[in-house]
C-alpha positions as CSV (number, residue, x, y, z in Angstrom):
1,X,94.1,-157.3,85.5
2,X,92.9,-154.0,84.5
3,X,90.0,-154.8,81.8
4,X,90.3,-153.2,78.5
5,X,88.4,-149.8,78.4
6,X,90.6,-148.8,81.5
7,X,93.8,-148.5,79.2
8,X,94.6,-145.4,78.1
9,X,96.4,-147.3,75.0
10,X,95.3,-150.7,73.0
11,X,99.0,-151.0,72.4
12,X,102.3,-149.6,73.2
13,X,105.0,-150.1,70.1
14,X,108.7,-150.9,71.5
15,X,111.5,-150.4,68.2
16,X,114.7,-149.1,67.6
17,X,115.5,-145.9,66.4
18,X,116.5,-147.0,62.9
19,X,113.2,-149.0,63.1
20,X,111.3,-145.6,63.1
21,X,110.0,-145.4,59.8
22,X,108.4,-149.4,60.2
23,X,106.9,-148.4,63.7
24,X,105.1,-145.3,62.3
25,X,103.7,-147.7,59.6
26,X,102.7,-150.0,62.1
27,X,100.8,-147.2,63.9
28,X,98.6,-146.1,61.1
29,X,98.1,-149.8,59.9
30,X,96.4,-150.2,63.2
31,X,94.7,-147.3,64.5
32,X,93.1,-147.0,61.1
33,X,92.1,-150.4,60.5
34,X,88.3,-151.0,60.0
35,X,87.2,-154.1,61.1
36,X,83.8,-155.9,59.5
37,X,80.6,-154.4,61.1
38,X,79.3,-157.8,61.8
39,X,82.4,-158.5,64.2
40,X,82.1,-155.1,65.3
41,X,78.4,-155.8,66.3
42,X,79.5,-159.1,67.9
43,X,82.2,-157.3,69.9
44,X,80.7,-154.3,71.4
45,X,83.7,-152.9,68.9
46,X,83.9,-149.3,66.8
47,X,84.4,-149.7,63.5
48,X,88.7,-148.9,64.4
49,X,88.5,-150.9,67.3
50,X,92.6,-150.7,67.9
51,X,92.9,-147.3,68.9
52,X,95.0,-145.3,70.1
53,X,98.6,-146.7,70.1
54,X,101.5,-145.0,71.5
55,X,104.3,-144.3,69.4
56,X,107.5,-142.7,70.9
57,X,108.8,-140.3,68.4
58,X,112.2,-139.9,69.4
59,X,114.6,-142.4,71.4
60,X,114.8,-142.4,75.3
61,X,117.2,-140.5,77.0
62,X,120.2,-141.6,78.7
63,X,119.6,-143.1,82.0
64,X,117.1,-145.9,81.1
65,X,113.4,-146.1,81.1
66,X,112.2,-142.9,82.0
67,X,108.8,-142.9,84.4
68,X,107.1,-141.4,81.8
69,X,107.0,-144.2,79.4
70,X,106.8,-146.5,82.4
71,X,103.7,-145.4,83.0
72,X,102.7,-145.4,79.3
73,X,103.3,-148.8,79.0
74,X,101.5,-149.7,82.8
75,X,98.5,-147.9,80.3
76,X,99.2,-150.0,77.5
77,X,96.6,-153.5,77.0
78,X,99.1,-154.7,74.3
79,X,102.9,-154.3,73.8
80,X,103.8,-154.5,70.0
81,X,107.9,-155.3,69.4
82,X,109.0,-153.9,65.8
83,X,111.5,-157.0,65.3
84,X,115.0,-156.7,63.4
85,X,118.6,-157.2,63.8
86,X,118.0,-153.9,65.7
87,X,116.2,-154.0,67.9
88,X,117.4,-157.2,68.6
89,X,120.5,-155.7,70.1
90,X,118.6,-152.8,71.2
91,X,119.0,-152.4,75.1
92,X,116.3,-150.3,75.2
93,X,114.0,-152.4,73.4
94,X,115.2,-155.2,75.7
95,X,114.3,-152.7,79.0
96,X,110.3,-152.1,77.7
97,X,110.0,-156.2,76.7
98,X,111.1,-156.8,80.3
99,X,109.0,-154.5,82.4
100,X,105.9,-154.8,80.5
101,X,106.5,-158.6,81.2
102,X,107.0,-158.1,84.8
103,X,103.7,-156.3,85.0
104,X,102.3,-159.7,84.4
105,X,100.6,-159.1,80.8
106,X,103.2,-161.7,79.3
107,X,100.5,-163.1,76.7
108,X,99.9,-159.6,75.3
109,X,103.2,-159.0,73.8
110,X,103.3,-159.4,70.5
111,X,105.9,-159.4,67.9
112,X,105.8,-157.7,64.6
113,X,109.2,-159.0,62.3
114,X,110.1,-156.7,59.5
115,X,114.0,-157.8,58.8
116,X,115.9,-161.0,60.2
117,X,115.0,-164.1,61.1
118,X,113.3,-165.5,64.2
119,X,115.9,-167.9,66.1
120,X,118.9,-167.9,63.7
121,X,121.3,-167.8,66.5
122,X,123.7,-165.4,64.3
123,X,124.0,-161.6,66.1
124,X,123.8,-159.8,62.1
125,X,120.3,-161.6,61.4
126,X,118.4,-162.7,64.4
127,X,115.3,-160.4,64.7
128,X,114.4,-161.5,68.2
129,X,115.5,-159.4,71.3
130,X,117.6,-161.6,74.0
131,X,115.7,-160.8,76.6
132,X,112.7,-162.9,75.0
133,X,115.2,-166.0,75.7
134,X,116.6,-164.7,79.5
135,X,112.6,-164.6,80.2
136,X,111.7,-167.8,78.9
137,X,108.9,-166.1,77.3
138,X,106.6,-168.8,75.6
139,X,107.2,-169.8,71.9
140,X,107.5,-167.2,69.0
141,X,106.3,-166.8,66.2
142,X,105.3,-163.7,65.2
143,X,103.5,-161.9,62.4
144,X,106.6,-161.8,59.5
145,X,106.4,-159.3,56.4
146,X,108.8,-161.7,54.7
147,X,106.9,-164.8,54.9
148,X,106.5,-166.2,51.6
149,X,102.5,-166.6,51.4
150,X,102.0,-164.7,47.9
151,X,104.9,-164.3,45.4
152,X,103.9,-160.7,45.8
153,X,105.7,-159.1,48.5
154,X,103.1,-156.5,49.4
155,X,100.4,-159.1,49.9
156,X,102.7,-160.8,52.1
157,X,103.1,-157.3,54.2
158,X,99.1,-156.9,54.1
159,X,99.0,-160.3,55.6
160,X,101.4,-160.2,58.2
161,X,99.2,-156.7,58.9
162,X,95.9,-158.6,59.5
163,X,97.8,-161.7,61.2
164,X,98.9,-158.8,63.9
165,X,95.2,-157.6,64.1
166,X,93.7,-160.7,64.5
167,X,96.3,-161.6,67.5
168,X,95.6,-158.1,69.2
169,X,91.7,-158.6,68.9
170,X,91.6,-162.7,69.7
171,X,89.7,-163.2,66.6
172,X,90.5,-166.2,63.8
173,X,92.7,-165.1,61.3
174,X,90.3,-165.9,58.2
175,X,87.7,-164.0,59.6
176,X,89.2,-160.7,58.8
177,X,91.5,-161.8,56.0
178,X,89.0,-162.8,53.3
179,X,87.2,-159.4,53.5
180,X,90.6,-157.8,53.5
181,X,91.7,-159.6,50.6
182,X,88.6,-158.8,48.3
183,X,89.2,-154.9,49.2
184,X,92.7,-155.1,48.7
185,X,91.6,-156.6,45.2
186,X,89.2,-153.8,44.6
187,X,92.1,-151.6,45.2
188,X,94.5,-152.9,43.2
189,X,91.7,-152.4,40.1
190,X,90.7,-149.1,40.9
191,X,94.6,-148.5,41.0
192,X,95.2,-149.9,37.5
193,X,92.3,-148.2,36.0
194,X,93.6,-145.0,37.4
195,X,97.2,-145.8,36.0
196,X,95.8,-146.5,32.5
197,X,93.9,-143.4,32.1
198,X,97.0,-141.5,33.6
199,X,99.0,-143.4,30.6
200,X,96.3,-142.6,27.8
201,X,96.2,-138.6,28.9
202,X,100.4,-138.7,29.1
203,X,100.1,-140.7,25.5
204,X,98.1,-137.8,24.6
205,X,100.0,-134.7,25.5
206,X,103.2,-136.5,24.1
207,X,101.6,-137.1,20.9
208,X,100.0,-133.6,20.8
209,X,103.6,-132.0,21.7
210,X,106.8,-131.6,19.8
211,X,109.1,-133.1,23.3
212,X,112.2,-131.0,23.8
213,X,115.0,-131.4,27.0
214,X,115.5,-129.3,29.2
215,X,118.4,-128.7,31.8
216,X,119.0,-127.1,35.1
217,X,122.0,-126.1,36.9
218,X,122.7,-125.6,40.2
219,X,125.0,-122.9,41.5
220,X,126.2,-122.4,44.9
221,X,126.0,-118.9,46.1
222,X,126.9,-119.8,50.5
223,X,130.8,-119.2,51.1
224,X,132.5,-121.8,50.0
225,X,134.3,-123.9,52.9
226,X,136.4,-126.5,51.7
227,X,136.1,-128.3,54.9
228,X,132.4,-129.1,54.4
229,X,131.2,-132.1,52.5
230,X,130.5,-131.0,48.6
231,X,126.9,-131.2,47.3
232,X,126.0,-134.6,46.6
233,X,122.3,-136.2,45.6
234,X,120.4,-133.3,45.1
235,X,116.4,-134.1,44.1
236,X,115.6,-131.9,41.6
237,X,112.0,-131.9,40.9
238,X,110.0,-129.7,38.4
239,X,106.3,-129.6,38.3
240,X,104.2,-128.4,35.3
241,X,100.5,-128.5,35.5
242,X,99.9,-131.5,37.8
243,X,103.0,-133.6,36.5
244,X,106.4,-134.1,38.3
245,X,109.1,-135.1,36.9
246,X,112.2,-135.7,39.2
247,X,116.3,-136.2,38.5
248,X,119.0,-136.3,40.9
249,X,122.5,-134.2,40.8
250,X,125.3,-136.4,42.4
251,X,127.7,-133.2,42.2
252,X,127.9,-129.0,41.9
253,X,129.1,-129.2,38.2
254,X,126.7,-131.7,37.3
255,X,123.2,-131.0,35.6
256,X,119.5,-132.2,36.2
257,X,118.6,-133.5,33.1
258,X,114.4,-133.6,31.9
259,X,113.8,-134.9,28.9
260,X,110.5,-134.8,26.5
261,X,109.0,-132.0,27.7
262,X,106.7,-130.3,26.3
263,X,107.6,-127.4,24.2
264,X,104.2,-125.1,25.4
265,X,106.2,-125.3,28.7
266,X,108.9,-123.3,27.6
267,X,108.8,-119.3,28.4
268,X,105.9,-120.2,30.9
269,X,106.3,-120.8,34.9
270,X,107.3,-124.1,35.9
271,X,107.6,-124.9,39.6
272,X,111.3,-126.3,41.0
273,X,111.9,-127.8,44.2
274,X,115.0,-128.9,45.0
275,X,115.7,-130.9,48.1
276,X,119.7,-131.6,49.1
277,X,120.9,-132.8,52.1
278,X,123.0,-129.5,54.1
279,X,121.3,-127.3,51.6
280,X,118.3,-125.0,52.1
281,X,115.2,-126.0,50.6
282,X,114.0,-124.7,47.5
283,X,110.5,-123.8,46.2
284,X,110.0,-121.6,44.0
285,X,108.6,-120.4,40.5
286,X,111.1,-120.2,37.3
287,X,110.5,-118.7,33.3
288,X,111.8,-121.9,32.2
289,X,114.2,-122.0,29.2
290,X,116.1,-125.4,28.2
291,X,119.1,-124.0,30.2
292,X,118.3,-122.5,33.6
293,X,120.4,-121.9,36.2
294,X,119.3,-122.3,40.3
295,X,121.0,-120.6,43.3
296,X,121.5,-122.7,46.1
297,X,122.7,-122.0,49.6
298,X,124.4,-124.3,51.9
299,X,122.0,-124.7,55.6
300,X,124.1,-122.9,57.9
301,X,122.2,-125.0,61.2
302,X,123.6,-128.3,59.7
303,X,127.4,-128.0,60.8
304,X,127.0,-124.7,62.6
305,X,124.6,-125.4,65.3
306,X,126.3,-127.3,67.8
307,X,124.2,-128.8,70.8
308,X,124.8,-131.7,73.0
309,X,125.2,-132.6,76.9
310,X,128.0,-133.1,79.1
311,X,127.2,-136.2,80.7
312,X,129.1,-138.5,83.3
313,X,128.3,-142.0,82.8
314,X,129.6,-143.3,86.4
315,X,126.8,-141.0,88.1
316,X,124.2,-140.9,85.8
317,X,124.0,-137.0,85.7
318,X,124.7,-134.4,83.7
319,X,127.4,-131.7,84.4
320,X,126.5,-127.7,84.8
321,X,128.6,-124.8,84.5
322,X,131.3,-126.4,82.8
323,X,133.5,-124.3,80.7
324,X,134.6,-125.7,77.4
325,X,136.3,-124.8,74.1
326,X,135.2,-125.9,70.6
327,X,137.3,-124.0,67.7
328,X,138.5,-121.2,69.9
329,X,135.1,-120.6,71.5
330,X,134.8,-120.1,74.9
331,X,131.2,-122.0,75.6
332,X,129.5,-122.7,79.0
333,X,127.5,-125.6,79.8
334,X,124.0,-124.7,81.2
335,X,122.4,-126.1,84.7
336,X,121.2,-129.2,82.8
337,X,124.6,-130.1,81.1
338,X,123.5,-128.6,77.5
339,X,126.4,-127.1,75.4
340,X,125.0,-124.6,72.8
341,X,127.4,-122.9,70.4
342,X,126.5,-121.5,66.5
343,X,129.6,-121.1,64.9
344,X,129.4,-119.2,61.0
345,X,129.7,-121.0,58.0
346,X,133.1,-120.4,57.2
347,X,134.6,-121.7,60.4
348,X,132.1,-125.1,60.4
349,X,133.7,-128.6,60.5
350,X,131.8,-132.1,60.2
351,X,133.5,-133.3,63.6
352,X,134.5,-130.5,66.3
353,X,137.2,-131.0,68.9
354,X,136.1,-130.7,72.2
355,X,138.6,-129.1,75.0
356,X,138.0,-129.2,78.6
357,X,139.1,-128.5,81.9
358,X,136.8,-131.6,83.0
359,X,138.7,-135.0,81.6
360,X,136.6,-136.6,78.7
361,X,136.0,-140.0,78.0
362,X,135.2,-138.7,74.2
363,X,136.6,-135.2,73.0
364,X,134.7,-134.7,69.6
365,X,131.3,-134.0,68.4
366,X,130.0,-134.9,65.1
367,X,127.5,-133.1,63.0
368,X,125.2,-133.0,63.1
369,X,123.8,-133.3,66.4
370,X,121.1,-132.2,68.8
371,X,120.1,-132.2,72.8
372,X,120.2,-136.4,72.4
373,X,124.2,-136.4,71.8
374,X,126.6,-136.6,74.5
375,X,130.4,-135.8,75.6
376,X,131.3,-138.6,78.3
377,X,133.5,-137.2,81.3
378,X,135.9,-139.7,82.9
């Protein structure tokens, strides 16, 4: 077996796509762990001893384990499974737990469970992958952010953190989690601290200003297409000075309501960002007044950008030079099987029928979507 400083990568982390956000976490957590510099001394170690770990930012492609991420899990020391109800059923997950298990490093998979339960035998809750069981891989346990150590749930996370450390480094548990611990403490005081004197200078300003509330509206200027979805949970956030305040707008004729602000604000620039899904971004600098009005337009790539591949699932390959017909366009598919069409906003649908000379398997595409999203062929 390779020894460790002839990995490219401490660890490789295996999740499912709607894991992403927990496997990005997991990433940082690691590579920017510091251990104690007496272990470190002991150990030969830097002071961020796990480092780096791959992270694949976007799921694999159709066709199974490409070679690439074969051979960055043959460079991988550790594998690191992001464990849910997800990836549980994930095929792909099942695919990397399998071949880094046939390339006999068995004992350095290890399991990281962030939803579910280990061995609850019910499909909805069991975190573990099936594969684990058609392996007869050893016993599991697994570091668990739920375990009830602490009746704080984020000490329970920072735990199961350390518990995954420990198990990638072969060091006892305690020897790392004590120091932790007492930092984590420092923390949480240096956090408090901060929070009260945060609450005395708000005290202050509210006491030294007459409050008033303020409203903004948001009006659509994009052609309106009935056939889109309507504006729905829109973040609207306005910064004064180095304070944020933030409300949401479920719908067009609603109003983002701020209230006790103070009245020096008024007739002085206010930043407003407003962030809605389908929308356009805005940034930018108003006069405020306690009625203001914002123009919004709709993101004319969300339903109008059409892209996906013409795949056939019997032979694994994508299909070329294919004509097809999506709302009266004429629209070729290129040597690779990708179909790209941008249609303008007043002809966008959220689902797109899909005509073709080629029988399909599936004849609709549903916004959005991107180079990942497939039309099967028969």
């Amino acid at each position: 077996m390779k020894q460790q400083d002839e990995y490219k990568y401490f660890a490789f982390i295996s999740y499912s796509s709607k894991d992403m956000e927990w496997g990005k976490r997991v990433q940082k957590k690691l590579e920017g762990y510091k251990m104690p510099a007496t272990l470190c001394s002991e150990h030969g170690w830097d002071r961020k001893p796990i480092n780096p770990v791959f992270f694949a930012p976007t799921d694999i492609q159709p066709g199974g384990l490409t070679e690439e991420l074969q051979e960055r899990l043959r460079a991988s020391r550790n594998l690191i499974v992001i464990c849910s109800p997800h990836s549980a059923q994930s095929e792909w997950v099942g695919r990397e737990i399998e071949f880094f298990h046939q390339l006999g490093r068995t004992k350095q998979i290890h399991f990281f469970i962030v939803d579910g339960l280990p061995h609850s035998g019910n499909p909805e809750t069991e975190c573990f992958n099936k594969v684990v069981e058609t392996l007869g891989l050893p016993e599991i346990l697994g570091a668990n952010i739920h375990e009830k150590i602490f009746k704080w749930d984020w000490l329970n996370k920072e735990r199961a953190y350390v518990q995954l450390v420990s198990k990638l480094l072969g060091v006892e548990f305690d020897a790392i989690w004590q120091r932790h611990k007492r930092l984590l403490i420092q923390k949480v005081i240096a956090w408090t601290v901060g929070v009260m004197v945060v609450l005395a200078a708000l005290f202050y300003m509210w006491h030294s200003n007459q409050p008033v509330d303020v409203t903004i509206r948001l009006n659509e200027t994009s052609v309106h297409n009935s056939q889109l979805p309507p504006l729905k949970d829109a973040a609207v956030m306005m910064t004064m000075d180095n304070e944020t305040k933030t409300d949401t707008v479920h719908a067009v004729d609603e109003t983002a309501q701020f209230t006790n602000i103070p009245s020096r604000f008024i007739n002085n620039k206010v930043r407003v960002r407003i962030d809605c899904q389908d929308f356009l971004l805005v940034d930018t600098a108003i006069v405020l007044t306690k009625e203001a009005t914002i123009d919004i337009q709709r993101n004319p790539d969300v339903y109008g950008k059409i892209r996906f591949r013409l795949w056939n699932p019997h032979t694994e390959q994508a299909i070329g030079n294919s004509k097809l017909e999506i709302e009266g366009h004429e629209v070729l598919s290129d040597k690779d099987g990708l179909v790209q069409l941008t249609l303008p906003l007043d002809q966008q649908r959220p689902v797109y029928k899909v005509i073709s000379s080629v029988p399909l398997e599936t004849d609709s595409i549903f916004m959005p979507c991107g180079e990942d999203d497939v039309i099967l062929t028969k």
